[in-house]
N, C-alpha and C positions, 0 to 999 in steps of 0.2 A: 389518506395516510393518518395512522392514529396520533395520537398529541405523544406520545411517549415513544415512538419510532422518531419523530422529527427532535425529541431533546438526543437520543441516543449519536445521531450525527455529528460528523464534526469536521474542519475543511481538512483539506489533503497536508501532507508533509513535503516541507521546502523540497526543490530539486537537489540542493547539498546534502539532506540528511538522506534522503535516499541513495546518492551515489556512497554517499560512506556506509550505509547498511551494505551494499553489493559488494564493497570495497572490501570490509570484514570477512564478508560470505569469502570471496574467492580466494582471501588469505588464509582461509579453512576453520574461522570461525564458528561455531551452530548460530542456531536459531537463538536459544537460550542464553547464550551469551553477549549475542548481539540488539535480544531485548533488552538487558539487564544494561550493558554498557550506556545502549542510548536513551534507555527511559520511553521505551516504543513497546507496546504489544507483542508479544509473539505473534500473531494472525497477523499482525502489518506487516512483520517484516516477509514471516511466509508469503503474504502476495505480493509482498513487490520482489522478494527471490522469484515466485514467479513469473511477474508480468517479464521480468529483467529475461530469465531464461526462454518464454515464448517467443516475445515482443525484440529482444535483444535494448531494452531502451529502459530509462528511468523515469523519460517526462510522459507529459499530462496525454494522453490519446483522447483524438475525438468521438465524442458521445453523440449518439442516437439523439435526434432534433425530431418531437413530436410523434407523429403515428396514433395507429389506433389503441384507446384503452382495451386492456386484456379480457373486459368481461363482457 
């Protein structure tokens, strides 16, 4: 991984601010507004609108442990 992909990361958002992103969403909120209120990315909120709508869930799901490198 390059040195300027690893600063671009950053850790995840509390379980609270996610269920109030979802919370806004379902009271008919957009996207754009519910960046702006919580000081959150647009592209955060769209994925966890959709992990919320896939998954039906706001918490953390388990991650792929190892395996083989892709190349």
């Amino acid at each position: 991984m390059s040195k300027q992909m690893r600063i671009m990361r950053s850790k995840e958002l509390p379980e609270e601010l996610r269920d109030r992103i979802v919370a806004r969403q379902r009271s008919g909120q957009g996207y754009k507004k519910n960046s702006a209120a919580l000081k959150v990315p647009k592209s955060t909120v769209a994925s966890i609108i959709l992990k919320w709508k896939t998954f039906g869930t706001t918490r953390t799901l388990p991650r792929a442990i190892g395996g083989e490198e892709p190349w």
